[in-house]
C-alpha positions as CSV (number, residue, x, y, z in Angstrom):
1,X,-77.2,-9.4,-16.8
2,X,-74.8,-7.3,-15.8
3,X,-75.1,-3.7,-14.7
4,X,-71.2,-1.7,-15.2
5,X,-71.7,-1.0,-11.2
6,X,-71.6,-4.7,-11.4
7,X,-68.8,-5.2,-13.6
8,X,-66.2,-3.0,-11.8
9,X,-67.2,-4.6,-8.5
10,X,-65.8,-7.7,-9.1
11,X,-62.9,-6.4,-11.8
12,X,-61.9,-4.9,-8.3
13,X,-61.7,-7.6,-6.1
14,X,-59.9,-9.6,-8.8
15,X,-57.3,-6.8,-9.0
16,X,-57.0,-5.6,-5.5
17,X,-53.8,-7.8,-4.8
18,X,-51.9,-6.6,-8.6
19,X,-52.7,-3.0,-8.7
20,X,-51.8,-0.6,-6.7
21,X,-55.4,1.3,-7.9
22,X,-57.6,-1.4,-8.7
23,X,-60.5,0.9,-9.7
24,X,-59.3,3.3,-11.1
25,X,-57.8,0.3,-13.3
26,X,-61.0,-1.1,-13.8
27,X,-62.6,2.1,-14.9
28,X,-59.7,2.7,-17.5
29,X,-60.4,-0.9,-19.2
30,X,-64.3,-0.3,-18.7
31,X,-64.1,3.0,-20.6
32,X,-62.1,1.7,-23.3
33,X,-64.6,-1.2,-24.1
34,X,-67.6,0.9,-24.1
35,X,-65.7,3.8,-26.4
36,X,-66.5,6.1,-23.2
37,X,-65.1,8.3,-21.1
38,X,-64.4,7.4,-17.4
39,X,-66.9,10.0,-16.3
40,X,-69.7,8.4,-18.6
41,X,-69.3,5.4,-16.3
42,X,-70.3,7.5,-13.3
43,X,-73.8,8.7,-14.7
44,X,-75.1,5.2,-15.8
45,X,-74.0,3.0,-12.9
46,X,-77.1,0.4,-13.8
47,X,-76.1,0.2,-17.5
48,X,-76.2,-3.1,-19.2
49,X,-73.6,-3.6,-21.9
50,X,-73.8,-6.4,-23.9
51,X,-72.3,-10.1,-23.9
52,X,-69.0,-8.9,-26.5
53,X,-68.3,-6.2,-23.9
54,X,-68.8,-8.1,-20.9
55,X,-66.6,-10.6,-22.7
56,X,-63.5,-7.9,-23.7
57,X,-63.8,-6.5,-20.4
58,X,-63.0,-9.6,-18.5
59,X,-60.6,-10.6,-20.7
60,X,-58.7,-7.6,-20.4
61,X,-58.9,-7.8,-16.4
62,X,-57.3,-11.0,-16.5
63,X,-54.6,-9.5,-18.8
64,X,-54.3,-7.0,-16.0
65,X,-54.3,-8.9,-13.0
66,X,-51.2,-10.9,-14.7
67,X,-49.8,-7.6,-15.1
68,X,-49.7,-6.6,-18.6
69,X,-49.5,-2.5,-18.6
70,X,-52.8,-0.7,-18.6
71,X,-51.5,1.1,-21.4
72,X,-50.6,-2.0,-23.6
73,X,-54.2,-3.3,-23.1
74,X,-55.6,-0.5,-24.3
75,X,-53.2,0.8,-26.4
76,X,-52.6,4.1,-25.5
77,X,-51.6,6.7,-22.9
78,X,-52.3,10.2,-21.7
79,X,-48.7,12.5,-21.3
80,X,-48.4,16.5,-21.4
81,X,-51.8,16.6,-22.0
82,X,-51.5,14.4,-25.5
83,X,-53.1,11.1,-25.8
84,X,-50.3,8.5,-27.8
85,X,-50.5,5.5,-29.1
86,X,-48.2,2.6,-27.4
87,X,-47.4,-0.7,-28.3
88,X,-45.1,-3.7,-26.9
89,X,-42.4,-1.8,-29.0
90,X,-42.2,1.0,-27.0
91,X,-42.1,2.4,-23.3
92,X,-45.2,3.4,-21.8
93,X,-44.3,7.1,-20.8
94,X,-44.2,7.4,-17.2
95,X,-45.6,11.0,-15.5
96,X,-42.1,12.0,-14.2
97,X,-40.6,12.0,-17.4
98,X,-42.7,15.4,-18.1
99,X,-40.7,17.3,-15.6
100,X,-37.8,16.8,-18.4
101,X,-40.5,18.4,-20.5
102,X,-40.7,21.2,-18.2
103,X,-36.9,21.5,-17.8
104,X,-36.4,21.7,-21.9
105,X,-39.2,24.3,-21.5
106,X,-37.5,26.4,-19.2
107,X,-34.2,26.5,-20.7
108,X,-33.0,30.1,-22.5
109,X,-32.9,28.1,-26.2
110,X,-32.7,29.9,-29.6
111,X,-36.4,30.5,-31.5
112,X,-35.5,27.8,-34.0
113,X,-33.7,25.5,-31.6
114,X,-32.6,22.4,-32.6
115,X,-33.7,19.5,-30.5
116,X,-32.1,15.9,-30.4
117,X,-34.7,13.8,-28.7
118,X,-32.6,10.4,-27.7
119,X,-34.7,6.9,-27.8
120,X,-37.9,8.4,-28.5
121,X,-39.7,5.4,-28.2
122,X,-43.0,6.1,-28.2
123,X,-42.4,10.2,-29.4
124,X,-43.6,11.3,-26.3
125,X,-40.5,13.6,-25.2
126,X,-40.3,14.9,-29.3
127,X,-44.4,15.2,-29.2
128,X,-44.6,17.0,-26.3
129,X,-41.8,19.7,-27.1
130,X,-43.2,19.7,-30.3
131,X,-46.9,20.5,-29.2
132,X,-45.0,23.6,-27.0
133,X,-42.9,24.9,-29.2
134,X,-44.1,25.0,-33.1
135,X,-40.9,26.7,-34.2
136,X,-38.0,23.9,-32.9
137,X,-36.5,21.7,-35.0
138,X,-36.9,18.5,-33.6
139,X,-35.2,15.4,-34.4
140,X,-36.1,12.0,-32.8
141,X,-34.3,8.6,-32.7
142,X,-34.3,5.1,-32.0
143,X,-33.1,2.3,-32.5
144,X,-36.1,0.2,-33.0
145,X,-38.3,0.1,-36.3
146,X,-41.4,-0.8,-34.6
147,X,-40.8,1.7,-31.7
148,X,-40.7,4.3,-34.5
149,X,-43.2,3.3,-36.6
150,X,-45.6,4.2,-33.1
151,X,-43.8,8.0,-32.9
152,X,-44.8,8.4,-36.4
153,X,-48.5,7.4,-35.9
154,X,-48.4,9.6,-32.9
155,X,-47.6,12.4,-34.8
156,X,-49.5,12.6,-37.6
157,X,-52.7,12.1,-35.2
158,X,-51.4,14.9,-33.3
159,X,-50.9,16.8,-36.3
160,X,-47.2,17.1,-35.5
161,X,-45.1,16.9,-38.8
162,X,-42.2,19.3,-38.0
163,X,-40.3,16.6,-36.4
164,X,-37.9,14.3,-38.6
165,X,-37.6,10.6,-37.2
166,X,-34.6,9.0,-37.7
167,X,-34.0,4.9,-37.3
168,X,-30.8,5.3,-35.5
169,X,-28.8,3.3,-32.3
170,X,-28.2,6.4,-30.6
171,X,-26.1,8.7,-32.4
172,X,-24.5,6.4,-35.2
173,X,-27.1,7.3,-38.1
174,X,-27.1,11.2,-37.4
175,X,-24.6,13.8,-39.2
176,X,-22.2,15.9,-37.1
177,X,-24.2,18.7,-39.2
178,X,-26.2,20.4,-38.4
179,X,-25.7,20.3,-34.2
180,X,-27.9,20.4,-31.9
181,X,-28.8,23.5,-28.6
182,X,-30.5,20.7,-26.4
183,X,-30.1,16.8,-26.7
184,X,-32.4,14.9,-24.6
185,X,-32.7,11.5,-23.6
186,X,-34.8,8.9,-21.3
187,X,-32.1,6.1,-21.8
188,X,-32.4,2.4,-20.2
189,X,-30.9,3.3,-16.8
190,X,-31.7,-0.2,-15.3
191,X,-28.9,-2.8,-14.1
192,X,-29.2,-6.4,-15.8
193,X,-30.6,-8.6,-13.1
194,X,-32.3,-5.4,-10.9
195,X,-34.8,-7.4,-9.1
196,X,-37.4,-4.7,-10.3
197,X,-37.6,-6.5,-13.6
198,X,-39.3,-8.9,-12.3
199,X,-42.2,-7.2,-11.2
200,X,-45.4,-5.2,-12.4
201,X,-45.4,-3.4,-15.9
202,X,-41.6,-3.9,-16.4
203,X,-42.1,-7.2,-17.4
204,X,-44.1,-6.7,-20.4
205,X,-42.2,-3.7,-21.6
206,X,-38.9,-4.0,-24.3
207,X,-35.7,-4.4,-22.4
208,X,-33.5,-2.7,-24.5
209,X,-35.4,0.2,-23.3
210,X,-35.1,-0.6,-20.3
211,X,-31.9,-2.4,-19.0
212,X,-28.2,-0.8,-19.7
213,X,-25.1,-3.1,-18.3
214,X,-24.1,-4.4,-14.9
215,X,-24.4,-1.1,-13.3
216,X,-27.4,0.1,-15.7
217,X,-25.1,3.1,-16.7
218,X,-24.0,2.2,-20.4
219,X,-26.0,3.9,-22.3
220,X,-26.0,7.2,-20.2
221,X,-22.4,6.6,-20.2
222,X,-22.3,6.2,-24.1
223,X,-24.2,8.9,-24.3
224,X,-22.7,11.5,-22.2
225,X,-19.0,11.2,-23.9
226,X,-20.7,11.2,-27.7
227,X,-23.1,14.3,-26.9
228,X,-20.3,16.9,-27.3
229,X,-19.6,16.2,-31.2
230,X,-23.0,16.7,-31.6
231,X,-23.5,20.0,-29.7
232,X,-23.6,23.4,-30.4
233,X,-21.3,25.7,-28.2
234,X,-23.1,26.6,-25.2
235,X,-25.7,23.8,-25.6
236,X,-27.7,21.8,-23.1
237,X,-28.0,17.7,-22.2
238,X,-30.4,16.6,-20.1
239,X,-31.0,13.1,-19.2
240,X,-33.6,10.8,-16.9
241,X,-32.1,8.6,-15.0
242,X,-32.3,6.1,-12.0
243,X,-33.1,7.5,-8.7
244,X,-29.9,6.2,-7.0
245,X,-27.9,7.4,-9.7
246,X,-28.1,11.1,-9.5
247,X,-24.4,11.6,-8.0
248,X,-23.0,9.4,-10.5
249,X,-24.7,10.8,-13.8
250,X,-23.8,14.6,-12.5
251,X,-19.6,13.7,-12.1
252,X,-19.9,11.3,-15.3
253,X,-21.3,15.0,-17.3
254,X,-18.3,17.2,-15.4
255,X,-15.7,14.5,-16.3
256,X,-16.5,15.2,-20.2
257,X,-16.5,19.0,-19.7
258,X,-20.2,19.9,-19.1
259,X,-20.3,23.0,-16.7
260,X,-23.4,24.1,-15.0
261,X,-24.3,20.6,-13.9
262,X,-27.6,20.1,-12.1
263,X,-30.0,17.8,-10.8
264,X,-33.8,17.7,-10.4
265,X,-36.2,16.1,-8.1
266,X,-39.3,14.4,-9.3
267,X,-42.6,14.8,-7.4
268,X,-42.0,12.0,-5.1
269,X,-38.5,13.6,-4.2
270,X,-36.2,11.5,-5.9
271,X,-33.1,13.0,-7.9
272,X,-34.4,12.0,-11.2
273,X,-32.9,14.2,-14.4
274,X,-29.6,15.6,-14.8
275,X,-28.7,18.1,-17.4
276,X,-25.0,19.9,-18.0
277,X,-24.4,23.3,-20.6
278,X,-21.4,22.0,-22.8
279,X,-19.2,25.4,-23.1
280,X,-16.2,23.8,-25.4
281,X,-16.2,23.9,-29.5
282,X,-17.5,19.7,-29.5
283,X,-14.6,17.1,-30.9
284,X,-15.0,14.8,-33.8
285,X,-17.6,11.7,-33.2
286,X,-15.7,8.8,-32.3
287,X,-18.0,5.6,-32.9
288,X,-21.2,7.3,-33.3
């Protein structure tokens, strides 16, 4: 028999040297077999669940300790407050990705803005606006069918339908009409061959989300000179990028003609989002 003070004692031990909170990570997959919430575990220490549990549980702490995502094993995660659905299709959003949240938040945008959410992935950027701001019009993109088909679920459990999802590799399915007052994007930002590939949740995650040329700049790049024919006068693009690649993303945005060009830290300090106000009537789309 096994009591769940038992259970999370040894899930512990056998994570300590592949998690950098091996409790707290054995709590999450403990919760999610019993259909409870963390704090349930706390009041019945000495409960015994049965053999199937005991079974899923250790299973999914092997999983872990070979360093499959938290959130792929138990197929969701908790951002802005909303609990989405993830898969191996998509991203698992990431905490500091909310201060871009904040920054769209804080921006003075029209009462029906039009939002261009960039690689949604999972719909946590689109979701989370969306949950804020009931009166955007937001559009969300990607490239892949399966990464969509998650944003969709996401949003109908949420009870989010004003957002239109488009299957799209970056711009090249959307119409130059109508523009957008804020594009946003969490592109790949990571160099082919980054030795951080190699190592914890990274490796079970999509790469197409997450790597972007020799330099990891390709997509930002890509995006960056294409944004303009899809912008209002006056509109906003704010990206997430690397934390080494601040300066670079910030002259890249002045080079096409953004003005008021700024960069924000995330809580651990690092330069992490980058957003320009694009002043100029926007030129024709070139390849979309």
């Amino acid at each position: 028999m096994n009591t769940l003070r038992e259970l999370l004692d040894r899930a512990r031990k056998t994570l300590e040297t592949s998690s950098d909170d091996a409790l707290l990570d054995s709590q999450v997959l403990l919760a999610h077999v019993l259909g409870r919430d963390r704090s349930w575990l706390y009041g019945w220490p000495e409960h015994v669940p049965d053999a199937q549990q005991v079974l899923q549980f250790e299973q999914l702490v092997a999983q872990r300790a070979a360093g499959h995502p938290i959130a792929h094993l138990t197929g969701e995660r908790e951002f802005w407050s909303l609990r989405l659905g993830v898969s191996r299709d998509t991203l698992v959003p990431r905490p500091e990705t909310e201060h871009l949240i904040e920054i769209a938040l804080g921006l003075d945008l029209p009462p029906r803005a039009r939002v261009l959410d960039l690689g949604t992935g999972s719909g946590a950027i689109a979701l989370a606006l969306a949950a804020e701001r009931r009166d955007w019009q937001i559009t969300a993109v990607d490239a892949s069918a399966g990464a969509l088909d998650i944003a969709r679920r996401n949003a109908h459990y949420l009870g989010l339908g004003h957002i239109e999802f488009l299957l799209s590799d970056w711009f090249a399915a959307l119409p130059t009409q109508p523009r957008f007052d804020l594009i946003l994007s969490n592109p790949p930002y990571i160099a082919i061959g980054d030795r951080h590939l190699e190592r914890g949740d990274l490796r079970f995650e999509p790469s197409q989300a997450l790597v972007s040329g020799t330099d990891g700049l390709d997509a930002i790049r890509h995006i960056i000179d294409t944004a303009p024919a899809y912008l209002l006068p006056g509109a906003w693009l704010w990206l997430e990028h690397g934390a080494d690649q601040g300066d670079q993303v910030a002259a890249l945005l002045r080079q096409r003609g953004f003005n008021q060009v700024s960069s924000q830290r995330d809580l651990a300090g690092h330069n992490r989002h980058c957003g320009g106000r694009f002043a100029a009537r926007s030129a024709q789309p070139g390849t979309g």
